[in-house]
N, C-alpha and C positions, 0 to 999 in steps of 0.2 A: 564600568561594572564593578559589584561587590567583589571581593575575592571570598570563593566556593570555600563550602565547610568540608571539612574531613569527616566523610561519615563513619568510622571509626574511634573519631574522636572530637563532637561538635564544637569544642571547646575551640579548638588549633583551626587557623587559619590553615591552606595550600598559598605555597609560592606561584605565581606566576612564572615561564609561560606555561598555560597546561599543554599538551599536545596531542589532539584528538589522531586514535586510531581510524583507521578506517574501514576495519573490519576485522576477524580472528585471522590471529596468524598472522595481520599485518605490522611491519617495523615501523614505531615513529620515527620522524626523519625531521628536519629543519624546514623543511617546505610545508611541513604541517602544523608551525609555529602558526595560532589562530585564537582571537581575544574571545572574551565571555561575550557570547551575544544572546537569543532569544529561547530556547531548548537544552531542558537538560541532555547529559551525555556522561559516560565516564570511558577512563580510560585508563590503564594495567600502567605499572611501571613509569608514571610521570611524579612521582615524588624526589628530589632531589635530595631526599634522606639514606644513611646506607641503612641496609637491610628490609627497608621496608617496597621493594619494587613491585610487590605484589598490590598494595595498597590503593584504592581506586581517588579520583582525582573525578568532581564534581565538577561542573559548570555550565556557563549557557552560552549559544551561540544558533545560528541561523546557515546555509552555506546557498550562495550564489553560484549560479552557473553560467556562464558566455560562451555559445557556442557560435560560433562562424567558422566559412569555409575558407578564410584567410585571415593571415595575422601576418603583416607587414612590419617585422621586429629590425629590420637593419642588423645594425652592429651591438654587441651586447658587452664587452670589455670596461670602455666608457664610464657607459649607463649604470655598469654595475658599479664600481670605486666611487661613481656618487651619491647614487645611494647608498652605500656603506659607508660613509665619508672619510675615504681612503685615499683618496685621487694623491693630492699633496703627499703622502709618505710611498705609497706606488710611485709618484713622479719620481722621487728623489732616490728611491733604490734605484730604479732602473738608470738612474744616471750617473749613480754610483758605480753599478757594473761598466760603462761607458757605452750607453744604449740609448736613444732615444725614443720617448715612450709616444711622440706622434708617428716615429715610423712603423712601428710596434702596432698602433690603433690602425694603420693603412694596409696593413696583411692580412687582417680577417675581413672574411666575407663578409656580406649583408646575407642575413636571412630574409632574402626575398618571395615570404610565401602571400604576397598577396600584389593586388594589382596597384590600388591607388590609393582614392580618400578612406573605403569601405575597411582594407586592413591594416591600416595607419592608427585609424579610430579604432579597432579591436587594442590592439597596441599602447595606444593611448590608457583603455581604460583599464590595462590590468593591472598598469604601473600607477593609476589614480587609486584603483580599489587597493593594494597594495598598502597604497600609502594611505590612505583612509581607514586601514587596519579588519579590512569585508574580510568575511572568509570566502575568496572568488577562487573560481578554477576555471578556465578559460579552456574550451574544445576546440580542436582543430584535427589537419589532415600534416602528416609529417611528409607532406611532397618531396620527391627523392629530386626534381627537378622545379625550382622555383619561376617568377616571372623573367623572362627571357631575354639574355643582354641582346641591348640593341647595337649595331652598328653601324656605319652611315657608310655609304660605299657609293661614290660618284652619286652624292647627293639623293640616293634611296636610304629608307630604313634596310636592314639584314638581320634577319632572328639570329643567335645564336643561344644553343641547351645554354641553363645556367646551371653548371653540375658544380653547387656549393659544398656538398657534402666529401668532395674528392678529395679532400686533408683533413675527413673530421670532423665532428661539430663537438669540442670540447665542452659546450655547457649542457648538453642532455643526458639522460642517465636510461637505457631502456629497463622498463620492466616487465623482462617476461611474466613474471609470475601470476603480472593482471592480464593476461591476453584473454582472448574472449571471441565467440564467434559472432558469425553474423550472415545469414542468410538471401538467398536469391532465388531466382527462380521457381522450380518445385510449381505443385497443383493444391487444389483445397478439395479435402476431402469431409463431406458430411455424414458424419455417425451421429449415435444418440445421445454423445454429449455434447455433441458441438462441434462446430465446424475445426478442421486440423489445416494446418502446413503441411506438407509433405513433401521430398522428392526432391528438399530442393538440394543447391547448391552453397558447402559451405567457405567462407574465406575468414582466417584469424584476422585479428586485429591486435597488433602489439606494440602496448602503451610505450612514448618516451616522455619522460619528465623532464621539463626546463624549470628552473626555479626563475620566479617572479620578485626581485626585493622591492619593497618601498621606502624611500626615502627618510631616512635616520630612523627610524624605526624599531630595527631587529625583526619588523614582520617577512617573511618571505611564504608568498603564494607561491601554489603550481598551474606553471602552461601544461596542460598533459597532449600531446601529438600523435593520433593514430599511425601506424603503417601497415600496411595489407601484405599476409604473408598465405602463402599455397597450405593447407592441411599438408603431414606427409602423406596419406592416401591419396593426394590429389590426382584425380583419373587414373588411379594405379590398381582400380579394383576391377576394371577392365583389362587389365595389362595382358594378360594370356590370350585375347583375342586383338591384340593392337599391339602397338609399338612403345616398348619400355623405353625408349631414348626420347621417343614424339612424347609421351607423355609425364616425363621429366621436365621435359624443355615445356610441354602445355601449363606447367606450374608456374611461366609469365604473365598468362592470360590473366591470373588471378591476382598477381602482386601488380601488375599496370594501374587497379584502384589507386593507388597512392603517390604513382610515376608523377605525374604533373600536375601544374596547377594551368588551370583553363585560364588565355589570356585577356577574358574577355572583360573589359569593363564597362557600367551600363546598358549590356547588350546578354539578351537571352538565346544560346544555341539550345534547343532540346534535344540532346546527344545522351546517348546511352550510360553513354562512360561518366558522363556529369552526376546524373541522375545515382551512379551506381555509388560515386563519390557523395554524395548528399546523403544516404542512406546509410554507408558505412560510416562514417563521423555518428552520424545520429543512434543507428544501432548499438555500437560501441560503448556511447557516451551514457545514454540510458542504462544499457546495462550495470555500467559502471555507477551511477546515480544510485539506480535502486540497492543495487548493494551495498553501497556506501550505508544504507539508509537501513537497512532491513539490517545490518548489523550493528543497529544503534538503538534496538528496543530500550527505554528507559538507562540509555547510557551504560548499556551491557557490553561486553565483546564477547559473551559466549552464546546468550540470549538471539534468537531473532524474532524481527517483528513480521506479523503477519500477517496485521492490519493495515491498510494504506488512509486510515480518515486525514491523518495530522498528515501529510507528504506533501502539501501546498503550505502548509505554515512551515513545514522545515526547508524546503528544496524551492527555491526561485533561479527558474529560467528562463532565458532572454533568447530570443532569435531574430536572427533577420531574415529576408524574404526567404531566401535559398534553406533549406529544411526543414520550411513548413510541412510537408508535405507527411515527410514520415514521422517527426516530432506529434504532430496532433493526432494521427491516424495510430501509432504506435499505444500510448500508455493503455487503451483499453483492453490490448490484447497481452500486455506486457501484467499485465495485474492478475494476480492468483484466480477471479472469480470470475471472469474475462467469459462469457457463455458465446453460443454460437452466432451464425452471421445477423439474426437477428435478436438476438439475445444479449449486447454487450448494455450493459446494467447502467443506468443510472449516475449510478456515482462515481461509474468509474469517469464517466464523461465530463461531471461535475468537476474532481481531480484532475481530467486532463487542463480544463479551463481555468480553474486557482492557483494550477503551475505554473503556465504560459503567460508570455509577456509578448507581445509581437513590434519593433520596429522597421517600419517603412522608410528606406532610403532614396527611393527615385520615384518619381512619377511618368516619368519617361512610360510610353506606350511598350516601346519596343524589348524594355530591360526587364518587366514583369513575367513571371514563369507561367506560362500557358504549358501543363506538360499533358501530351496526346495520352489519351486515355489505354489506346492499347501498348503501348508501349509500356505504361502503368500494370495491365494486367497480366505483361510478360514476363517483368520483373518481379510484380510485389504482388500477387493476383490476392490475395488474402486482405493487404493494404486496402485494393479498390472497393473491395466488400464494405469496408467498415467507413469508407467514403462516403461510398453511394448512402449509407445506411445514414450516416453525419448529416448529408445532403437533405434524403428526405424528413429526418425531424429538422431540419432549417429552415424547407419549405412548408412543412405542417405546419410551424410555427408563423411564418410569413401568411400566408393564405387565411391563418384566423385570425391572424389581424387585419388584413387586406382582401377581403372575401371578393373573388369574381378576379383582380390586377393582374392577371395571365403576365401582363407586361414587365411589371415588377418581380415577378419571380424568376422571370428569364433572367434579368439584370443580376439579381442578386444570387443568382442558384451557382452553386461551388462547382457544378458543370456545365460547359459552353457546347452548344449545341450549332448544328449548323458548320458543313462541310466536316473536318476530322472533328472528333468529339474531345476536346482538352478541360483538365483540372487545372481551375483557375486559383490557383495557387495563396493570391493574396486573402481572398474571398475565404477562403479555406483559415491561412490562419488569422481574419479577424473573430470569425466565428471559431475558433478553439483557444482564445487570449482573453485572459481577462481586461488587459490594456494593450490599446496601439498607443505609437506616439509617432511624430512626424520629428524630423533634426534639426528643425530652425519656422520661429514663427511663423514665419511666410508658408513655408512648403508643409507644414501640422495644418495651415488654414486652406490651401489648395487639395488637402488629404481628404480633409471635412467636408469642404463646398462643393468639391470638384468629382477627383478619384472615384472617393468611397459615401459618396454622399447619401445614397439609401441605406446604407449600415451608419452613417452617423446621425440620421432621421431619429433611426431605430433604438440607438445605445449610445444618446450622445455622452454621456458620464466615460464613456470606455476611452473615450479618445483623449488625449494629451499633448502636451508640447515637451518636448528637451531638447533645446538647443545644444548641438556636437561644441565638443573642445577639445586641448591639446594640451599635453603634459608639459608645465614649463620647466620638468626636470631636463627632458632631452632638448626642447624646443626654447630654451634658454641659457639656461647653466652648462649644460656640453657644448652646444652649438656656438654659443657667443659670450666666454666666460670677461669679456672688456666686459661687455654692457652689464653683466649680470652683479659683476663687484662694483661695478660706477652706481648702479642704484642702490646694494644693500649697502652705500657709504651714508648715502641719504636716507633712505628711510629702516635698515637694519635689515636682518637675514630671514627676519621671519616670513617676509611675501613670498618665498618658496613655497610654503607649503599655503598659503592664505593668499592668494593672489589677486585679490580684492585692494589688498595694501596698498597696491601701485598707483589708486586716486593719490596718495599723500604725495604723489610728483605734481599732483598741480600749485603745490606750493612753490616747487621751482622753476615753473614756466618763463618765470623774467629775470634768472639770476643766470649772468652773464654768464659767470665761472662754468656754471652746469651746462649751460648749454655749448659754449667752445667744448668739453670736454664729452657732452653728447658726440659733436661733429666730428671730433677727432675720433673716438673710438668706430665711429661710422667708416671715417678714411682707413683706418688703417685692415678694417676688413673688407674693404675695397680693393686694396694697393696688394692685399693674400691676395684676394681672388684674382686679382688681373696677371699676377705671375703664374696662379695655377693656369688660367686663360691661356699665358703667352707660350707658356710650355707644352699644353696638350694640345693646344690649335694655331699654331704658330700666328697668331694673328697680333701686330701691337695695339695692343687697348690704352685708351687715356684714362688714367684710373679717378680725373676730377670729372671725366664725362658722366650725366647721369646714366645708372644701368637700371634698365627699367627691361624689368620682370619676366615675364607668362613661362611658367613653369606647370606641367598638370596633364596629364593625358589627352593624347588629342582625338579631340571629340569636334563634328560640327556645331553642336550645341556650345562647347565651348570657346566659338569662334575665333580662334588661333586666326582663321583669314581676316579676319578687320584689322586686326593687328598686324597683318602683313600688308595690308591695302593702308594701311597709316605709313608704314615704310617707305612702300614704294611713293607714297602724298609725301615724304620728308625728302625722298631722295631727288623727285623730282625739282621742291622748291629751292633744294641745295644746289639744282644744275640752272635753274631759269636765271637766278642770281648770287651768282658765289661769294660776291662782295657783303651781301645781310647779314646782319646777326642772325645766327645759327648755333640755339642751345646745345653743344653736345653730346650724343647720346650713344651709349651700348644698347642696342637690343638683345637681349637674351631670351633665345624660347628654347625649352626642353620638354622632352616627353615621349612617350611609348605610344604607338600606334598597334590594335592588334592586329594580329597578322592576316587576318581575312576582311577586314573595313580598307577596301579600294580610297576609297576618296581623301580618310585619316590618312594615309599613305601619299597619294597625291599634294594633300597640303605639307607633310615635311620636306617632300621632294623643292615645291613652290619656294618654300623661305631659303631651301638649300642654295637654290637657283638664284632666286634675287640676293641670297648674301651675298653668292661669285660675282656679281656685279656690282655691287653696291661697295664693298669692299678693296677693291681693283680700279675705282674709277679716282685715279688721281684729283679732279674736281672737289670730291666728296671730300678726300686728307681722313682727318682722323676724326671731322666732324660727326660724321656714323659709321657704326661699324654694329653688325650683325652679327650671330653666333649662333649657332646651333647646338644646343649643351647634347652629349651623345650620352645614352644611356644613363636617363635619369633617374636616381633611385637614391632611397633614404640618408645614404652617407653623402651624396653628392647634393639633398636639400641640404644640406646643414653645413654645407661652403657656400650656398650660393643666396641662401634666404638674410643671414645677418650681412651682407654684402650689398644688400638690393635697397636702391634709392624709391622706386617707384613699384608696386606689386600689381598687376594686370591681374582683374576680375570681372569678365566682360560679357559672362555667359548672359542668355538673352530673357528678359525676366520671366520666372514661373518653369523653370529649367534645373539651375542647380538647387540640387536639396538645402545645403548647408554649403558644403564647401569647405576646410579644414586648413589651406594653405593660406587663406586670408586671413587666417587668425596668426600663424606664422609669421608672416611677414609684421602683420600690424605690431607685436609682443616686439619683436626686431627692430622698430627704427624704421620700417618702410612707409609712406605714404600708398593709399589706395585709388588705383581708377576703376569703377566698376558702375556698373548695374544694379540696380534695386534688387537683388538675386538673394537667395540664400541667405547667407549670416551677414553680407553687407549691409543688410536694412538694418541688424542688429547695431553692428559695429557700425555706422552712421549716428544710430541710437543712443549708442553711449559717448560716443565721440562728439556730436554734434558734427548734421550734415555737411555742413560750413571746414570743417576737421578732412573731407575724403572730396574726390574727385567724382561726382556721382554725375552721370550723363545718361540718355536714353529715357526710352520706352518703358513704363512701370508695368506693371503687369495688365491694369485694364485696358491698357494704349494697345498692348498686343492683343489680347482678347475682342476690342476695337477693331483693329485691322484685319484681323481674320475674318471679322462679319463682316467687312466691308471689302475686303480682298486685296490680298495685298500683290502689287505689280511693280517688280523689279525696274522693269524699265521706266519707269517712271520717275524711279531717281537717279538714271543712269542719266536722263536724258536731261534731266535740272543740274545735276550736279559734274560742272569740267572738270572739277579735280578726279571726281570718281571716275567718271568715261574715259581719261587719260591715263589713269592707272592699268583699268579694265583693256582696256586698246592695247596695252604696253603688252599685256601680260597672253591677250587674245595671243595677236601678232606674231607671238615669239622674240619679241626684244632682247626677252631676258633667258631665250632660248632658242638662241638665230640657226644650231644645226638643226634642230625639232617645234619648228612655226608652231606645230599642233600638239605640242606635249600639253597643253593644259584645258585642252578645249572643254575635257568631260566637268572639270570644276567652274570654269565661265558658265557654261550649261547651267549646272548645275544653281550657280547664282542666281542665276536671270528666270529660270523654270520651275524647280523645285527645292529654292532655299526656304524650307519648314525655319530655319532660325534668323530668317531676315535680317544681313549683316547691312544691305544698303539702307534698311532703314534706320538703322545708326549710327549708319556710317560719319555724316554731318554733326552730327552732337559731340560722336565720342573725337571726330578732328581740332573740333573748333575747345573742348575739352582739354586735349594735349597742349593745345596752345597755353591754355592758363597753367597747366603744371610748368612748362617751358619759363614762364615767366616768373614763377614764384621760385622757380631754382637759381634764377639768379640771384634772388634774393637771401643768401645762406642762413641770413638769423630768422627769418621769418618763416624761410623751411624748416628750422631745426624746431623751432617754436611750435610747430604741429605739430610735427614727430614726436615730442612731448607729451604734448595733448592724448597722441595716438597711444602711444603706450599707456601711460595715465590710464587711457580708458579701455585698458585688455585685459582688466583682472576679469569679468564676466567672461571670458572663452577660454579658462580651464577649466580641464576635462575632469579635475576635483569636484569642481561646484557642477558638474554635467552627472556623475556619478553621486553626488550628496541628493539630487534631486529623484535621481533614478530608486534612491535607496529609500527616501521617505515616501514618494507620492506612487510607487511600484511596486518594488520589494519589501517595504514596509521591514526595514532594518536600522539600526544606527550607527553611525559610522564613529569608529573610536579615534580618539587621538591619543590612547595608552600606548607609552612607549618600552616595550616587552625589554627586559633587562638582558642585557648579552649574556653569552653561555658562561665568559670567562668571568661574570662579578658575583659574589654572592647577594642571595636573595636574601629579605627579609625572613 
């Protein structure tokens, strides 16, 4: 951008950075450091002249918003010294005092407020917009209690609170001053201007700010993180007829909003508490929007605006499924002219649509928000109004296009009718978005065809691709700083920020040098992780055996058991003939189970069980060895992803959306075995198929099978290797005090495997066998691995957000790099 004139004095340039207030009375702060984007604005006191602080400061800019109900940040120490490219002089003080700065990095917590791929990806993209110079502000819930350490105890998971906050979270800063309420319950009440709230119940919401840097930069964005705090009236205006200590202590009820994060991943509970959680972030956050906004009339701070036209050219917000609900139903009532239950205007509904941006992450039946409709009118009864009212010009509009299709209205209507009456959530916000978009080709064209296929009939221009990505700030430079100096020796430091660069590795696909010192840098974050291995699980690892993968939540869908039915096919072949060659291999699985999915549960128990054997059987030796990584979470990818030879992606096609950890690996040196799923098609794509270990059923194979029905036993009964696994595991073999500890997952295979592992089972075996063989061959492995990385500049989450910016938001992303506090400016 230009640099703003002084409108004092047109002549004189302003210095750079400006830094937009955010309302009267508000302090500029460093997280409010934000480039010239698309709207004027001014702001008090950003001249870095003396005497002139009154003097107003011109410019333009646009502000993005990401709200979700997690953000999956890990550790933040790191992350931060690299992007402020401090790491190197932080190393060396601290080792000056006689400290070392990785034991230092191992004492803080992970902020664990999210479950998996969904808060990983918020994560990802604030530290992309960041560094892309967006003026982003990322929503969330400041959970007092994150996702929950796991334990393993006699081969079960074991929840334990993750109470990260019990020493502190030194990077946030609360701001009372923006606190803000936010309403529940209460009746509507019809007068003659319009329908009222009333009655209800209120709970604060009080802002903490994390600061967001981008790398090398000077920009730093804000995470801002709700927390729910009691009114001090809270049920105290009662007090004279009840209990002044009961209703002290009743002021939990209301701070509980903020208590936990729900452990559920791709899996919809309709619980009150979620619901109440979903609404407070959104409450909060709007409010905070519109003021941000309404104290920006023509770049005033004393001025306020009072028109809403321009509030979709200035405010771009993003959601995913989870907030639909009060996000879309909200702005019409949130807006000054906002008329009764059937009187919300026109425009304002126009505005709610030119705001909104809607991404779909699963197609999973079961993970989509179906929320019961009275439960809706217990909580937000005022919300439902404006639903129903959304519904019927949806349907008005439907019906004139489709005169008589009773059928099609059922389908598409934002209310599901038949038994309890639920608000169908996604339906809801494609019709209040001016864009969907789906996180990887595959599952955008399942969104289209499939899902939402009578709204993409209808509005096919709405719908979109952006395939997800991963910050190769965390996801390579912290993670695995060998590989990340061994390429920018070869191709220079810029593919950090432009990671597109990393094609120019296929110029060294055949030079010897690079490649021994590929493998070596590979070994040696092998030979770390196998001493972290030997020390926390006493187990001896052979650190030249291949360690091959499945790290990710465990999910049926993401068949965790083929991967252990390949085990038990390995450990068998190991025992029928000890004398063979036998590639050998670490298997490594990690992952969180929630705590109310029986069967996710069942299967960590299984690989627990078969490790104790497989591990103990002198036969075996140190040809396989199993693990069970315990409490898997973002500090603990980032030992075990640059370490991994082989990366397991095996979900079953038309299942995983995207997928995030495959990109990880791939950026890393790993090879892939996967599934035509998600962003494997992509990374196939770019890779060339021939580059990845692709096995199974594509997605029409499955969709095939399903019309034809698919029958378990039918390849129990072809396949000995399989029946002798399945037998081993019936029987109790591998569990001689409890014969029937696994019956309900045998069952479950044979009956209602919705994710048919046996009908993969023979691909993904006979599969294994060729990765076994090309591991023999070290140069011709390392040779792909090349290739692979080569081909992982498309899965950062830069070019995921440059896309989001042009064909959504409609912003430009800067690569001005803001002068630091300490240099003088121009």
């Amino acid at each position: 951008g230009t640099k703003p004139v002084s409108p004092t004095n047109p002549a004189r340039h302003i210095p750079w950075p400006a830094r937009p207030c955010a309302g009267p009375g508000e302090t500029c702060q460093v997280s409010d450091f934000l480039q010239p984007k698309s709207f004027l604005k001014t702001c008090r006191g950003a001249s870095s002249d003396p005497g002139e602080g009154d003097r107003r400061v011109v410019f333009l800019f646009q502000r993005i918003y990401y709200l979700s109900l997690e953000f999956y940040m890990g550790r933040t120490l790191q992350n931060t010294m690299i992007n402020l490219g401090l790491q190197n002089a932080c190393d060396e003080a601290i080792y000056q005092l006689g400290l070392d700065m990785e034991e230092l990095e191992e004492i803080e917590e992970d902020a664990g407020l999210g479950n998996g791929g969904l808060g990983r990806l918020a994560a990802c993209f604030l530290d992309s917009m960041a560094t892309l110079g967006l003026a982003a502000y990322g929503y969330g819930i400041r959970y007092e209690y994150g996702i929950f350490n796991q334990k393993i105890r006699d081969g079960w998971q074991v929840e334990e609170a993750d109470d990260w906050l019990r020493h502190g979270n030194p990077w946030e800063k609360a701001r009372p001053e923006y606190m803000l309420p936010v309403h529940f319950y209460g009746r509507v009440e019809h007068t003659a201007a319009g329908a009222k709230w009333v009655d209800t119940q209120v709970v604060l919401a009080l802002p903490y700010d994390t600061p967001v840097p981008g790398y090398m930069n000077n920009t730093v964005n804000t995470m801002r993180l709700w927390s729910a705090r009691a009114p001090n009236d809270f049920n105290l205006r009662d007090f004279n007829v009840g209990d002044y200590i009961q209703a002290v202590l009743d002021r939990n009820l209301a701070e509980n909003i903020s208590r936990v994060l729900y452990p559920n991943d791709n899996f919809f509970e309709g619980k009150e508490l979620r619901l109440k959680q979903e609404y407070f972030v959104v409450a909060a956050t709007l409010q905070d929007i519109i003021r941000r906004f309404k104290a920006s009339k023509f770049g005033s701070t004393e001025s306020v605006r009072t028109v809403f036209d321009s509030f979709p050219d200035q405010v771009r917000a993003r959601v995913a499924l989870t907030c639909a609900l009060e996000l879309i139903s909200i702005p019409p009532r949130c807006t000054p002219r906002a008329g009764g239950v059937l009187g919300t205007p026109p425009w304002a509904w126009d505005i709610t649509k030119r705001t909104f941006a809607y991404t779909n992450h699963t197609v999973l039946p079961e993970a989509l928000e179906r929320w019961p409709v009275d439960l809706v009118e217990k909580l937000l009864p005022r919300h439902l109004q404006i639903i129903y009212e959304i519904n019927q010009r949806h349907l008005d509009h439907i019906a004139s296009l489709f005169p008589n299709d009773v059928d099609r209205l059922r389908r598409m209507s934002l209310i599901e009718e038949g038994g309890t009456k639920r608000i169908n959530m996604a339906h809801l916000c494609i019709v209040g978005s001016h864009a969907v978009n789906g996180v990887a080709k595959i599952h955008s064209e399942i969104v289209k065809t499939q899902v939402f296929k009578d709204f993409a009939a209808l509005e096919p221009e709405k719908f979109q691709n952006k395939t997800n990505g991963i910050t190769p700030r965390r996801w390579l430079l912290l993670c695995n700083p060998g590989l990340a100096e061994l390429i920018a020796e070869k191709i220079g430091e810029d593919y950090v920020r432009d990671l597109s660069q990393l094609t120019k590795l296929h110029e060294f696909v055949d030079d010897d040098l690079f490649i021994r010192e590929v493998a070596k840098v590979k070994q040696e974050n092998k030979a770390k992780f196998a001493l972290y291995l030997e020390k926390e699980y006493k187990v001896k690892i052979n650190p030249s055996s291949m360690f091959d993968v499945h790290v990710k939540r465990i999910h049926e869908y993401k068949r965790q058991l083929m991967n252990c039915l390949h085990i038990v096919t390995m450990y068998n072949r190991i025992r029928r003939d000890p004398a063979k060659l036998f590639v050998p291999r670490t298997v490594i699985i990690g992952g969180k189970a929630a705590p109310g999915y029986h069967m996710a549960k069942m299967i960590i128990k299984l690989i627990n069980t078969v490790a104790q054997v497989v591990n103990n059987d002198p036969v075996v030796g140190s040809k396989l060895k199993v693990i069970f990584l315990e409490n898997y979470r973002v500090s603990l990818a980032e030992k075990v992803i640059p370490a991994t030879d082989l990366s397991e992606q095996i979900s079953t096609a038309g299942t995983e959306a995207s997928g995030t950890g495959n990109m990880k690996f791939m950026l890393n040196g790993a090879l892939t075995i996967g599934t035509m799923d998600g962003a494997n098609v992509e990374m196939a794509e770019e890779a060339g198929e021939e580059n990845l270990f692709i096995f199974g059923m594509r997605v029409e194979d499955v969709t095939e099978l399903d019309r034809e029905g698919y029958n378990a036993q039918e390849y129990y009964d072809r396949l000995p290797e399989l029946k002798q696994a399945i037998d081993q595991i019936k029987s109790g073999f591998f569990s001689p005090n409890e014969p029937d500890l696994f019956k309900d997952v045998v069952n479950m295979l044979f009956h209602h495997d919705r994710f048919k592992v046996f009908a993969d089972y023979e691909a993904y075996v006979k599969c294994q066998e060729k990765v076994s063989e090309l591991y023999l061959n070290s140069k011709a492995w390392t040779k792909m691995v090349i290739r692979n990385i080569a081909a992982a500049g498309k899965f950062s989450s830069d070019r995921t957000i440059k896309e989001y910016a042009r064909d959504i938001w409609h912003v430009e992303p800067s690569d001005l790099k803001i002068p630091p506090p300490n240099e003088p400016r121009d």
